[in-house]
N, C-alpha and C positions, 0 to 999 in steps of 0.2 A: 330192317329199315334202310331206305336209301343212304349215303351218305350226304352231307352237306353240299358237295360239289357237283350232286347227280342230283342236286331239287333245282325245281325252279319257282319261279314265284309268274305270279298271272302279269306282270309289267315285263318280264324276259319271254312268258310264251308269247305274247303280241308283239313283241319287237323281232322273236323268233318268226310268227309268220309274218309280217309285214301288215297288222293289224292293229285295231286302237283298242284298250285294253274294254272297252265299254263290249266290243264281237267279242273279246272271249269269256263274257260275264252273262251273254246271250250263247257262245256256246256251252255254258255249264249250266244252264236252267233249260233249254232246246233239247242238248241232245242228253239221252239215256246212257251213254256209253262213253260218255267224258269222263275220261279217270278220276278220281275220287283222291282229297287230299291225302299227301303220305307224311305231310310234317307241316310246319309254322303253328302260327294261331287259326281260330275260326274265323277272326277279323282281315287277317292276313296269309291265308293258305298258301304249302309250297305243292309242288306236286315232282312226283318222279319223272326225270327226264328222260327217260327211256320209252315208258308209257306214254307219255306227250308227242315224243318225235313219232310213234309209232300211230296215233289218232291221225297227226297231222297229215305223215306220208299216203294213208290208207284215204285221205280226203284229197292230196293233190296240193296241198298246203305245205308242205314241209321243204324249203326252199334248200339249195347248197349248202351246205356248213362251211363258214371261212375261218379263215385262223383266227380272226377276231375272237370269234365266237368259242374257237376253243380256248383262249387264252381266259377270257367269261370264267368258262367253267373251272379250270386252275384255282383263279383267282376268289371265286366264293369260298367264304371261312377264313381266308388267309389275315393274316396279320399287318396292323401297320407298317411294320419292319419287311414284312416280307416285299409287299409294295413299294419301299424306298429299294431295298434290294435290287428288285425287277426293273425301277428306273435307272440306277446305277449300272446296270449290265446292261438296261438298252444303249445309255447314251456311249458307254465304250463301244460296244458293236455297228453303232451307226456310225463309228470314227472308225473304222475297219476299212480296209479298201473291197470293190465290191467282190473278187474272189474269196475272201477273208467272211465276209458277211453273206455270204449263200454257204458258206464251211461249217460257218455254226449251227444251222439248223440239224446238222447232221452229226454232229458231235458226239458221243457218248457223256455217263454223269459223270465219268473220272475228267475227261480234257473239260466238259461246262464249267465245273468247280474250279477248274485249273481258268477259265476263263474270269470267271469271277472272282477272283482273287487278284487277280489283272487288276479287273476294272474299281476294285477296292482300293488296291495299292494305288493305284494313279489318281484315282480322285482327291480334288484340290481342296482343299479346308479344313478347319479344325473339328468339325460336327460331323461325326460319321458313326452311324450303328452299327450295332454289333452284328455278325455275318453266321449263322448257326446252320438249321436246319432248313434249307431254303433248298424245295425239290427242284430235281433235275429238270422233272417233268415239266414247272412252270418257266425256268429259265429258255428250253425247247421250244415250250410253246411262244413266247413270246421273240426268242430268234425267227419262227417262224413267221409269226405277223411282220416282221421288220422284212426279210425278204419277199413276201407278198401283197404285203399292202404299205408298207412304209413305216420308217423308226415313229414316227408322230403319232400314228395309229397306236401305236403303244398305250402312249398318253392318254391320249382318248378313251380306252376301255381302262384303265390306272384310275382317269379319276372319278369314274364313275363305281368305284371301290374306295376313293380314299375320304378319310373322316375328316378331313379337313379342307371346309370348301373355298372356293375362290371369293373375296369379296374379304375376309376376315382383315381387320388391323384397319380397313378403310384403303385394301389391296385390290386392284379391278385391271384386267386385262389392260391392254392399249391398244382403241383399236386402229386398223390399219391404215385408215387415212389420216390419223392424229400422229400415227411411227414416221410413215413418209415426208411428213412435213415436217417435224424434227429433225429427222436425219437429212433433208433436205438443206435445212437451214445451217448446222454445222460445216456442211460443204459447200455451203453457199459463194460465190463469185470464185469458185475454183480454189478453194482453199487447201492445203498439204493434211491431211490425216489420215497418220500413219498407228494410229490408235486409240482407243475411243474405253470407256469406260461404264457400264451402268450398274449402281452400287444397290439398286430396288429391282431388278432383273424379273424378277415373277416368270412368266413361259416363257420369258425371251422374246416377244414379239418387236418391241422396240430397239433393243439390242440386235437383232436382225436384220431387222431395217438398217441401222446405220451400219452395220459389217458391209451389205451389201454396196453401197455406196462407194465401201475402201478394196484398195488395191489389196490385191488375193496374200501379199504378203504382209499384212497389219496385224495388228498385234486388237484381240476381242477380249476383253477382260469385263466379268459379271458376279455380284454377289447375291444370293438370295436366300432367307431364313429356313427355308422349309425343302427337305432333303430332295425330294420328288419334283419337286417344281424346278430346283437347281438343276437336275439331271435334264429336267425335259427343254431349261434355254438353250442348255450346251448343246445338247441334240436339235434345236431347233436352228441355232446358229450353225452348224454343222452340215447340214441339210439342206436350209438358204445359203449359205455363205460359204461354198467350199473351199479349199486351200486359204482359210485365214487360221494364224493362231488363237487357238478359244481356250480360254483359263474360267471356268467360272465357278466359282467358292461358295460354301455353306456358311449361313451366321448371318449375325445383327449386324449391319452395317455400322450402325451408329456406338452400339457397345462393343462391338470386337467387329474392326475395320480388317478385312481380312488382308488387305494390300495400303499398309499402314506408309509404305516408302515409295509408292507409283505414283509416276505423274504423266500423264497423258497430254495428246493434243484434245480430244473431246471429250465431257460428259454428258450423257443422256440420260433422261430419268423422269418417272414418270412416280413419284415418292409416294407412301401412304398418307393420306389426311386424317386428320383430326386423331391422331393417335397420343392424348398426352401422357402415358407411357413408354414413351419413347428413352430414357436413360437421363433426364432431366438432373437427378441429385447426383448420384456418380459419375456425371461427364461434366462436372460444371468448371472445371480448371482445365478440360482440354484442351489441346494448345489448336484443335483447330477453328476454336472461336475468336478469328483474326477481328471480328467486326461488331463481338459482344455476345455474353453470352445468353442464350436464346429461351428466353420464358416459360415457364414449362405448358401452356398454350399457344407455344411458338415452333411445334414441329417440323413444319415447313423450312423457317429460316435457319434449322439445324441444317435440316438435310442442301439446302442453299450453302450452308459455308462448309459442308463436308463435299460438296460437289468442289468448290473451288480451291479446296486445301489438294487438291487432285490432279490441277490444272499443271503444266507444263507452260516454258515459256510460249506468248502468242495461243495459250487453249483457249477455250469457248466450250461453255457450258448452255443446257437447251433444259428446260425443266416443265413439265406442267402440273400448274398451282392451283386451287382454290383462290377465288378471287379476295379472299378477305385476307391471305398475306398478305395484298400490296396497302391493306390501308387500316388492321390491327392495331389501336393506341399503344398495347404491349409490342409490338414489334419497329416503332418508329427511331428509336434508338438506334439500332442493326439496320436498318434502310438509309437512315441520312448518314452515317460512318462507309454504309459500302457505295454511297453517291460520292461523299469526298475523296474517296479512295479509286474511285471511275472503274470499280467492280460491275455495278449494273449498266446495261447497254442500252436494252430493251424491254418494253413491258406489251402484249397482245391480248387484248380480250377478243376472247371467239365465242360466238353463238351457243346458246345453249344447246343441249343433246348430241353433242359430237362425242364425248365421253362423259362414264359416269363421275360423278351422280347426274344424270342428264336433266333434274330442272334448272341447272346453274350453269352459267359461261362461264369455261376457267379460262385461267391466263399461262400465256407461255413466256419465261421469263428467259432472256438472253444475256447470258453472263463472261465474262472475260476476268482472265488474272490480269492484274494491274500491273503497267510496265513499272520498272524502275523508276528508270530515266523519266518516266512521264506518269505517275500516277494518278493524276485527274483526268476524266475526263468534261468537257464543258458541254455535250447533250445528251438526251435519255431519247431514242426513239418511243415513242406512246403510242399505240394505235388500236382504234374501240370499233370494232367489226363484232359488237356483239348483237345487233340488230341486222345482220346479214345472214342468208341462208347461205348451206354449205356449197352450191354451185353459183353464186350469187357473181353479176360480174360487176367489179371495183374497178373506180381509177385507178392508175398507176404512176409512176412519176413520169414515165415517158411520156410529154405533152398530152397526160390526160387518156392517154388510148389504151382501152381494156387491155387486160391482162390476157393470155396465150389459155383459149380455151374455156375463159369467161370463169375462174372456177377460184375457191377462197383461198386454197392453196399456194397457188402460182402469184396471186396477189400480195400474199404473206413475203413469201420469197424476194419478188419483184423489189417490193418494197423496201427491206432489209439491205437487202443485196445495194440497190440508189444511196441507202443510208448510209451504209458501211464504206464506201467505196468513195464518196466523196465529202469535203470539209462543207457545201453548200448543201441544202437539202430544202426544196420545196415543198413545201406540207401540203398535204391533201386536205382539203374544208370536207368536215365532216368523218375523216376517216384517221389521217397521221398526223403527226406534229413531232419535231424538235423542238423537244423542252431542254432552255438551258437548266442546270444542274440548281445553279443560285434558287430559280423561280422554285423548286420543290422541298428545297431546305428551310421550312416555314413549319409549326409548331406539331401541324397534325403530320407532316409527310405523308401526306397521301397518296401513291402512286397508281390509283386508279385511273386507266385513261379514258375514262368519260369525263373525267371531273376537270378533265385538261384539253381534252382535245373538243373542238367546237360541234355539239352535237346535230346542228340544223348546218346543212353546206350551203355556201353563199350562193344566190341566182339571183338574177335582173331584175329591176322594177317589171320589166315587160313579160319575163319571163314567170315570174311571182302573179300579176295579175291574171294569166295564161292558165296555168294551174289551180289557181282557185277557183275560175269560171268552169272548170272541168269537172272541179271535185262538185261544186253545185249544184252543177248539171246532173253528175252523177246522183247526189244524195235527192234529187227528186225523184228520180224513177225508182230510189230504193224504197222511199218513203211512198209514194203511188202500189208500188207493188204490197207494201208492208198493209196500204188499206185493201186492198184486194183480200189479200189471206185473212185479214182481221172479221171478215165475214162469216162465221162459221156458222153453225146448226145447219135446218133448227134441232131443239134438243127435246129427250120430252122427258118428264120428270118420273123417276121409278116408285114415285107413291108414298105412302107415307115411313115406309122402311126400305132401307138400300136395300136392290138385289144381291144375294147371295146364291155361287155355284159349287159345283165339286170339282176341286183343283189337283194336280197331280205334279208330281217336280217335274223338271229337267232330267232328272236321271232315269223317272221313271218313264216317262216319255220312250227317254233313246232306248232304254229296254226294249222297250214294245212294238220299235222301228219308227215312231213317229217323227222322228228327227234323229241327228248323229251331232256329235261335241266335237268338238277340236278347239285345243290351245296352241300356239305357237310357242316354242321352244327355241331358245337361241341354243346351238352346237357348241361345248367347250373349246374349240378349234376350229380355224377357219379351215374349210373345205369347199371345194368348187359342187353345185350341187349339180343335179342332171342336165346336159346339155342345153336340153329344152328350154329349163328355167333359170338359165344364169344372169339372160339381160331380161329381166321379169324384174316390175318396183317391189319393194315390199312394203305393207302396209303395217303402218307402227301402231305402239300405242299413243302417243302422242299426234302423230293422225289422224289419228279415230278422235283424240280430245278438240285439237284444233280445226275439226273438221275442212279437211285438208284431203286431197289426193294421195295416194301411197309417195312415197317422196324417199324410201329409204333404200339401198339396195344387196345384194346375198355376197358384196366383197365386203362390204364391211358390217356387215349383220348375217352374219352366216349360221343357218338353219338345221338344226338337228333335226328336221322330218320334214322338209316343205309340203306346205297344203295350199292349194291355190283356191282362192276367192273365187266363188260362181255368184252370178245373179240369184236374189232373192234371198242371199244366207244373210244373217241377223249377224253382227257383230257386237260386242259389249269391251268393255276396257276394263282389265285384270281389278285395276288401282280403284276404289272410288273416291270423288274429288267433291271439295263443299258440295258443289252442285247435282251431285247422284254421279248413276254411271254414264257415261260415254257411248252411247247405243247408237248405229246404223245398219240398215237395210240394204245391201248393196247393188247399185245397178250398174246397168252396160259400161261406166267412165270404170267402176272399179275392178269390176270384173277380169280376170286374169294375173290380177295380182298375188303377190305371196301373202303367207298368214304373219307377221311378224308376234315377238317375244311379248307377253304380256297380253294378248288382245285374244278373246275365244272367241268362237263362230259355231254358231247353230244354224245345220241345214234342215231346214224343215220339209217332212215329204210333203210336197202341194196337194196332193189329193187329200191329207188329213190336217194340215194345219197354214191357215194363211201366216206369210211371213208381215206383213205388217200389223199384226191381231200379237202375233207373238211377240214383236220388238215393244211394244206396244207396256203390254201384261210385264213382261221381265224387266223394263225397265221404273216400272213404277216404284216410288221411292220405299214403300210399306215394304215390300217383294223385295226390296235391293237388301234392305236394313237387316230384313231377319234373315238374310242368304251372304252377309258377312262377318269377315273372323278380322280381329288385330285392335288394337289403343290407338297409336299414332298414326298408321298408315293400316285403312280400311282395303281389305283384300278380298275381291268377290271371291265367291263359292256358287259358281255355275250351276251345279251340279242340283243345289237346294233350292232354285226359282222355279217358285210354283205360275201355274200355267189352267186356268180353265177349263174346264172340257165342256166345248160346245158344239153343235153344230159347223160344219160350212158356211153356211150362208149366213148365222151369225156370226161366226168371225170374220167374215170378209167386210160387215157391216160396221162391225170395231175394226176393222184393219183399216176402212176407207177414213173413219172420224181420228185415227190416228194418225194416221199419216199427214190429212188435214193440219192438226197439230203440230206434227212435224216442220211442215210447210212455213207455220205459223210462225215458229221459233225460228227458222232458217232465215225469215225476212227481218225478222227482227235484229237478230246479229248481223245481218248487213247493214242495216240504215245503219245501227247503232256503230260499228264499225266505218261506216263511211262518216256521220257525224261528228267522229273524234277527230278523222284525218282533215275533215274540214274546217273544223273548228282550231285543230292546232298549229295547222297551215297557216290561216288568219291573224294568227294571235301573233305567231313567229315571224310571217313578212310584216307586217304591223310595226313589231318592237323591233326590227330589224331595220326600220326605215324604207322596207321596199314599198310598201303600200301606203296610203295615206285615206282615211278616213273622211268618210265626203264634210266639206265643212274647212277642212286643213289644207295649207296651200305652201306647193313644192319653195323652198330658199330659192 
């Protein structure tokens, strides 16, 4: 029998050829000559990799083998240990100069070993496994990925081995337009940072962002719990950020601070939520709870005052919160202490889905150590941009004129940067405010900035009047169009018992080639996808909910397998929400887009199944109900929506009465959305004084 490291399993043969695992499950039922399992289960078969490569190549199918691929085959069976191991020795060899780093691949196992012991002795932190039996061969194969496809590459095929997946403790990447604009703001108006600090490090994404930013001689210092993920920020800062010093340590930040005596010009930090095992009973006399110590549903305002026990004179700390820090009854204690103390700077709410959990806007809280000399401060910049999209263009302070590029970033920046910089600060309606300190030292501490900042922006009587005769205008044509679609049939009644037909799933459909499945997959690691498809939108799941344009794009949603959207393929949303699933049809506007994470797409063949018949049938609420798994959060199962089998020209017949429906809904959600904006337009210039009510007459 093969070894373990010579099987494969049917999700590595289709990644092997460049196929979706549904063709190699039509190649094992098709052809006669498809190797036959040599191990797993019956549910889950592996097959000999030899036998495999050798069907493949005999069909034209069997593409180049890259070091990736051999580092794969290492890596099956191996051990958790062995995988910290293998990070531990990439991120030393990525910090090799590059003669050093093409040297190793060449190595014998006597100097590897001698390598690895290296990169054991040098690694920083108290948490470090034990170093045994850990082949030559693996350590090889993965120098070699490091000189062919790069140290990260590593990572890439590590985690897709390791038991421990991303997302645990309430731990989620950072992604990279939420890193840039951190690291943005620390260096905001030219500021000195000569070294920066992030004590929740995870891949390092955001930690690399702010190195970047710093002069090649700064000083990068990172902690993060879990052995593999530590090695891969060092590596990843290392790789972005060349010639900086990089430190970055294993361990609990919060129960073993691994740089218990540093103090920095910057923290960055991007903390776990909702973790309240976070070290609550044995850290309660710690001396870094300068401002109180923190509830044990107060994780957040932990890692808040272990950011600022950090700080160096004149630091600045950048954090992103869940929004119910700033406004917790258990945390208002710790909020009005770090107000009196002029610890808190600033509070941001930003739009929701810029990171996760993306139904919620979180906040980005801006922090300073408090001078001596001056430990108060008298304002809190506040500012509630959680109703703006991510290229949204904002006023700015400079007499009102958009921010450079029209984009939510640069507005953030803009804004901060006006605040900081001088004792005067004119507030934007609707958007920021200087709140004195006094006004928030009242019983609830609130620091939410909706609750503060005026959330309708002031305009003109004339200007108010202008606007409402438009929305009016508009909500007649939505409402004229809405009687139009409301006309449907006619219909004819199927007798005295509903029709019934012979239905067949989704899966067995793609079997049979009547259609093909696709899910979109987000990539562990940002990666530039193919040329072709890099300025391509991608289309989300929250897209597909809001019935919205693709709006998302592959730098900051980066794609383990792009599939681009064609006309007529059926879309559904992973999630299902009160309302059913998320289902569209897509045409010419969407067309060319990418598949994003969470969203599946069934391409149906046209000659055997209309796509409006199918969007139609799969989304029906019975169909949806018994083709999902989960309690809290209902997770479709594509695979089990049953599907009719009818004729042509009967489905085209249901595809036309569908779509009809379609139609029907689409107008509805526009009046009804135009309604609202009219009606709360009115209500607001109304109580605002701009308008006045026929009958009422101007002072």
């Amino acid at each position: 029998m093969a070894s373990q490291s010579e099987q494969l399993t049917a999700a590595e043969i289709s990644r092997i050829a460049g196929v979706t695992r549904a063709t190699v499950s039509n190649w094992r039922r098709r052809h006669p000559d498809f190797p036959q399992p040599s191990g797993g289960t019956e549910a889950s078969p592996s097959y000999d990799r030899r036998q495999i490569e050798a069907w493949l190549d005999a069909r034209g199918r069997l593409p180049a083998r890259s070091a990736a691929d051999d580092l794969r085959t290492h890596l099956r069976g191996r051990t958790p240990h062995d995988i910290e191991t293998t990070a531990l020795f990439t991120a030393h060899v990525a910090g090799l100069n590059e003669e050093e780093r093409g040297r190793a691949a060449t190595l014998g196992d006597n100097e590897l070993s001698k390598l690895l012991a290296t990169a054991v002795s040098s690694c920083s932190g108290h948490v470090k496994p034990g170093h045994g039996d850990v082949p030559a061969a693996l350590l090889r194969s993965a120098a070699n990925v490091i000189l062919q496809e790069g140290a990260l590459a590593v990572f890439d095929v590590l985690q897709e081995h390791s038991e421990t997946p991303i997302g645990i403790r309430g731990t989620h990447p950072t992604p990279p337009a939420i890193a840039d604009l951190i690291a943005g703001l620390v260096t905001a108006g030219g500021r000195r940072v000569e070294s920066v600090l992030d004590p929740a490090c995870g891949s390092g994404r955001l930690l690399a962002g702010a190195a970047t930013r710093l002069k090649p001689d700064a000083r990068v210092h990172g902690q993060e719990y879990r052995v593999d993920i530590a090695a891969q920020a060092k590596t990843r800062v290392t790789v972005e950020a060349p010639n900086r010093s990089v430190d970055v340590r294993t361990g609990d930040s919060l129960r073993d601070d691994a740089f218990p005596d540093l103090r920095v010009d910057a923290v960055v930090c991007n903390p776990p939520y909702g973790d309240r095992e976070w070290g609550h009973d044995e850290l309660a006399f710690d001396p870094r709870w300068a401002y109180g110590v923190p509830p044990r549903s107060e994780p957040e305002l932990a890692w808040v005052q272990h950011s600022l026990a950090h700080l160096g004179e004149g630091g600045q700390a950048v954090l992103l919160l869940p929004p119910a820090t700033a406004s917790r009854p258990s945390g208002r204690r710790i909020r009005a202490e770090m107000l009196r103390q002029g610890a808190l700077c600033a509070i941001i709410a930003l739009p929701a889905g810029l990171a996760v959990p993306h139904h919620i806007g979180l906040h980005l809280w801006i922090l300073r150590r408090p001078e001596v000399d001056r430990p108060g401060q008298d304002r809190v910049l506040l500012m509630d941009l959680a109703d703006q999209s991510a290229t949204a263009a904002v006023p700015v302070p400079d007499q009102g004129k958009h921010a450079d590029e029209g984009t939510l970033q640069e507005t953030i920046r803009s804004t901060w940067e006006a605040f900081s910089a001088s004792a005067v600060f004119a507030d934007i309606p609707g958007t920021a405010r200087a709140v004195p300190v006094i006004d928030l030292l009242d019983d609830l501490v609130d620091l939410s900035p909706a609750r503060h900042v005026r959330s309708a922006p002031l305009i003109s009587p004339d200007e108010a009047l202008r606007q409402v005769t438009e929305l009016t205008e508009r909500l007649k044509t939505h409402v004229t169009a809405l009687t139009e679609a409301s006309s449907t049939g006619p219909w004819t009644s199927a007798g005295k018992t509903a029709r019934t037909w012979r239905s067949a799933t989704v899966a067995d459909l793609a079997r049979g080639g009547a259609l093909a499945v696709h899910r979109g997959v987000r990539a562990s690691s940002a990666g530039a996808p193919p040329g072709d498809l890099t300025d391509r939108p991608v289309l989300r799941a929250r897209d597909l909910i809001g019935g919205v344009s693709a709006s998302g794009n592959t730098s900051e949603l980066p794609l383990a397998d792009p599939v681009t959207v064609e006309a007529g393929d059926v879309l559904l949303a992973q999630v299902v929400g009160p309302q059913g699933v998320a289902t569209r049809v897509v045409d010419e506007e969407d067309a060319g887009c990418l598949l994003g994470n969470g969203v599946f797409l069934l391409r149906p063949d046209p000659r055997r199944l209309d796509p409006w018949f199918l969007a139609g049938f799969v989304s029906a609420p019975d169909n949806v109900s018994q083709a999902t798994t989960g309690t809290s959060t209902h997770q479709l199962v594509a695979s089990r929506l049953r599907v009719p089998l009818l004729p042509l020209d009967e489905q085209t017949a249901y595809g036309q009465a569908f779509r009809h429906v379609h139609d029907l809904r689409t107008s509805a959600r526009s009046a009804a959305t135009c309604a609202n904006e009219t009606a709360d337009l009115i209500a607001t210039t109304l109580s605002g004084g701009a308008l006045l009510p026929h009958g009422a007459e101007s002072p």
